[in-house]
C-alpha positions as CSV (number, residue, x, y, z in Angstrom):
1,X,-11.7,-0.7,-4.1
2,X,-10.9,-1.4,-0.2
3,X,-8.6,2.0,-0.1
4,X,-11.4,3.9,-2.2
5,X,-13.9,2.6,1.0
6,X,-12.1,4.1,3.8
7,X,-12.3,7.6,1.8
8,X,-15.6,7.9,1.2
9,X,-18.3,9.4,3.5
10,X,-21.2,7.7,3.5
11,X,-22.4,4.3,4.7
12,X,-22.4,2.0,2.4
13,X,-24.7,-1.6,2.1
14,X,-24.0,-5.0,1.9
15,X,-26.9,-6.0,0.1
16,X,-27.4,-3.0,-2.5
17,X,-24.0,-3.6,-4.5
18,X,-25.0,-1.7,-7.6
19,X,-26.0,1.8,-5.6
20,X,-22.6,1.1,-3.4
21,X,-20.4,0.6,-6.3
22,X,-21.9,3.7,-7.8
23,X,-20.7,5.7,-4.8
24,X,-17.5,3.9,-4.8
25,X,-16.7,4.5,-8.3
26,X,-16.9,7.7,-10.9
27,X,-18.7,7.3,-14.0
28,X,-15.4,7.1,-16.4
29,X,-14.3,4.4,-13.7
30,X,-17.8,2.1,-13.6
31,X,-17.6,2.8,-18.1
32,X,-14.0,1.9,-18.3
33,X,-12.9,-0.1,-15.3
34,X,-9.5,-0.6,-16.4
35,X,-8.8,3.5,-15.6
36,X,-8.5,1.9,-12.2
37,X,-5.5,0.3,-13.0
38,X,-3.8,2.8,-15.5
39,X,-3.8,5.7,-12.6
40,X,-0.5,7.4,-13.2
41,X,2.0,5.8,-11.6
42,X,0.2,3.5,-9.4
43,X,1.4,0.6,-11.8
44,X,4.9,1.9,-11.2
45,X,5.0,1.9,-7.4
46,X,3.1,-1.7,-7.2
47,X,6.0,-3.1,-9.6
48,X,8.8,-1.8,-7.2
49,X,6.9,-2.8,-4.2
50,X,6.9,-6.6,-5.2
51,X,10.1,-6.2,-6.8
52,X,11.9,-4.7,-3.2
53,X,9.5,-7.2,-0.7
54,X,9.3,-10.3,-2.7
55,X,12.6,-11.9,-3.7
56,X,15.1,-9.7,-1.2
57,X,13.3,-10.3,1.9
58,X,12.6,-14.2,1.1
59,X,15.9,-15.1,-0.6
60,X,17.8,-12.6,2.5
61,X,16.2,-14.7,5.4
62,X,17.3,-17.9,3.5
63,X,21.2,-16.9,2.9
64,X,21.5,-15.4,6.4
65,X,19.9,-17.6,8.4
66,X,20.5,-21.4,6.9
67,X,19.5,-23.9,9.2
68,X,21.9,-23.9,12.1
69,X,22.4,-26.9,14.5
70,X,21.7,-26.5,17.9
71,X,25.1,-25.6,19.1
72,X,25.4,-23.1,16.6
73,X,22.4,-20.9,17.5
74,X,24.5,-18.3,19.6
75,X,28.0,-18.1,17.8
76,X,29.9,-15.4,17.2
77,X,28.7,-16.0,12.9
78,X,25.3,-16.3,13.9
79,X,25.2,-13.0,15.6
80,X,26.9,-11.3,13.0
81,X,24.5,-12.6,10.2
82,X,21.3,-11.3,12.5
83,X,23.0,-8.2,12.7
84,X,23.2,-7.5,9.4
85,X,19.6,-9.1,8.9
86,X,18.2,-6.6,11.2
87,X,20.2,-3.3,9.2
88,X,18.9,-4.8,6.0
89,X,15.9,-5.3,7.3
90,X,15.7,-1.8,8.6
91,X,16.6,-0.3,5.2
92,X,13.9,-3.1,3.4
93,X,11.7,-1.3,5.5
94,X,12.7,2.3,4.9
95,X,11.8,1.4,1.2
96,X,8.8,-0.6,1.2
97,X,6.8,1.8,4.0
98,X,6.9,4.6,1.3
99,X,6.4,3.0,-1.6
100,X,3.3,1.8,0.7
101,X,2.3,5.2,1.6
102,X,2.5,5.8,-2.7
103,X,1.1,3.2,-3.9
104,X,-2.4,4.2,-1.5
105,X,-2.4,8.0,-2.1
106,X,-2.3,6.9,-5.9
107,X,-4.9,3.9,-5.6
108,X,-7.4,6.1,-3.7
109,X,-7.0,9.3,-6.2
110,X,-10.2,9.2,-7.9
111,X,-10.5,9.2,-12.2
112,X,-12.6,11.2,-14.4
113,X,-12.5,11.3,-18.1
114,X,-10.7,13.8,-19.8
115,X,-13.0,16.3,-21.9
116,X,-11.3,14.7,-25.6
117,X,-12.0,10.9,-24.2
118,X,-15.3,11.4,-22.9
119,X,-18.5,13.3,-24.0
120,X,-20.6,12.1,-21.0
121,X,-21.5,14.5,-18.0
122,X,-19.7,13.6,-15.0
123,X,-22.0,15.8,-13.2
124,X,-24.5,13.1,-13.4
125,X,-26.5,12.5,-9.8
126,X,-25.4,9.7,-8.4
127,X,-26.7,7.2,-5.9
128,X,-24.6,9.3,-2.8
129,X,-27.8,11.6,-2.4
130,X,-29.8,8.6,-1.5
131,X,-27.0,7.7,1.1
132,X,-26.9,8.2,4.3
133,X,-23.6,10.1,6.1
134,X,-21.5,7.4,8.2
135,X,-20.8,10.0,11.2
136,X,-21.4,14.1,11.1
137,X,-19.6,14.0,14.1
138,X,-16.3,12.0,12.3
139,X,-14.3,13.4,9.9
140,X,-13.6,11.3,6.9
141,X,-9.4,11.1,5.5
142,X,-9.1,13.2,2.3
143,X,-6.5,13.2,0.9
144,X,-6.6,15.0,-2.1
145,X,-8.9,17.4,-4.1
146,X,-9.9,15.7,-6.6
147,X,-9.4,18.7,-9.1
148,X,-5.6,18.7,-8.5
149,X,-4.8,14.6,-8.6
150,X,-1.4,13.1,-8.5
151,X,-0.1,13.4,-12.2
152,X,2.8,10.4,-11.6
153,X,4.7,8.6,-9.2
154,X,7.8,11.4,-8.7
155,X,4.3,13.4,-8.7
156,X,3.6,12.0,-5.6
157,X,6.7,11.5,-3.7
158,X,7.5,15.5,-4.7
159,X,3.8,16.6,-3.1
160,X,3.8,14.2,-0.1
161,X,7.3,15.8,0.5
162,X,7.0,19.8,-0.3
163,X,3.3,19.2,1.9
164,X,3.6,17.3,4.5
165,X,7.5,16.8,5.0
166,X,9.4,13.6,4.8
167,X,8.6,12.0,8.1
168,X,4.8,11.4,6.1
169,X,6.7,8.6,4.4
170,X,7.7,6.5,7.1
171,X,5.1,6.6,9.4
172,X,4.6,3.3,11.2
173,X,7.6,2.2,9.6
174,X,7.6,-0.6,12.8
175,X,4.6,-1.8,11.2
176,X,6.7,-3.5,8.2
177,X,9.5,-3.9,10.3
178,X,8.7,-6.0,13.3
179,X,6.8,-9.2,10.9
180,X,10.3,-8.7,8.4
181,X,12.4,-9.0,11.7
182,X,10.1,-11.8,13.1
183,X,10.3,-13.7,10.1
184,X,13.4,-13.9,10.2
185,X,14.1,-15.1,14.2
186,X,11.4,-17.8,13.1
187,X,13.6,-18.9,10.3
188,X,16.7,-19.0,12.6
189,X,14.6,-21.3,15.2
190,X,14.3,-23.5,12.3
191,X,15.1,-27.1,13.6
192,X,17.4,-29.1,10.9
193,X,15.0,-31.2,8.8
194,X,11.4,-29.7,10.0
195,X,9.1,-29.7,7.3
196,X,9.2,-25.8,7.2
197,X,13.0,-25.5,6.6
């Protein structure tokens, strides 16, 4: 719901929940809240996404950076090993920033119902009439017409490619990348036997 927030245009209340998830959400999505989770391929590209960050990055900073006496801090080994941590760390990153980029182009693609699932008219007013526009002046991020949606997750990658060129999926790749590398420089400052090694 946060991602479907950002895209849409009108100002939304705190206080009148049921009129701002109306807005938020279509009519096949307030019926059936579980299309929200079964948007092709969305399911696919949060799986890899824990799968890539979880394990490698947390199970990586423990193998190359055990806890290191004092002394041992600026060897020859230990520069070596945060060598390698920062390439690895750099390539994590080169994988997680576009499945990131995926994984919200497919969470903020709106659902409708098919015509064979669903006999109710989505053309249905809806509480955004009663809303009022967050800026005139501000242009608000859309991302896709909603009568040509992602179909799946190669879907997606293919699009983002063929229309806005590779570079689209590693945009603030620094953003991932500087907390990975930090992370790892705290775990190497580690003293033997603190509570947090």
């Amino acid at each position: 719901m946060g991602s479907s927030a950002v895209v849409i245009p009108f100002r939304l209340s705190y206080f009148d929940v049921r009129r701002s998830l109306r807005t938020l959400f279509t009519p096949t999505e307030r019926a059936r809240p579980w299309t929200l989770y079964r948007t092709p391929g969305l399911l696919v590209a949060q799986l890899l996404k824990i799968a890539v960050s979880m394990p490698a990055f947390t199970s990586l900073r423990s193998l190359v950076f055990p806890v290191l006496r004092p002394e041992e801090r600026f060897s020859t080994q230990f520069m070596i090993r945060f060598s390698v941590y920062v390439i690895l760390v750099a390539f994590g990153a080169s994988v997680i920033v576009p499945l990131d980029i995926i994984t919200t182009r497919l969470a903020i693609q709106r659902n409708h119902a098919s015509r064979e699932e669903d006999t109710q008219d989505e053309s249905v007013a809806t509480a955004e009439t009663e809303l009022s526009v967050y800026s005139a002046e501000e242009d608000v991020i859309g991302l896709r017409d909603e009568s040509d949606p992602y179909l799946s997750f190669q879907d997606c990658l293919k699009r983002i490619v063929h229309e806005e060129g590779r570079a689209t999926l590693f945009r603030a790749w620094w953003v991932t990348f500087v907390p990975l590398l930090a992370a790892g420089m705290i775990q190497a400052g580690k003293k033997p036997g603190s509570p947090l090694a």
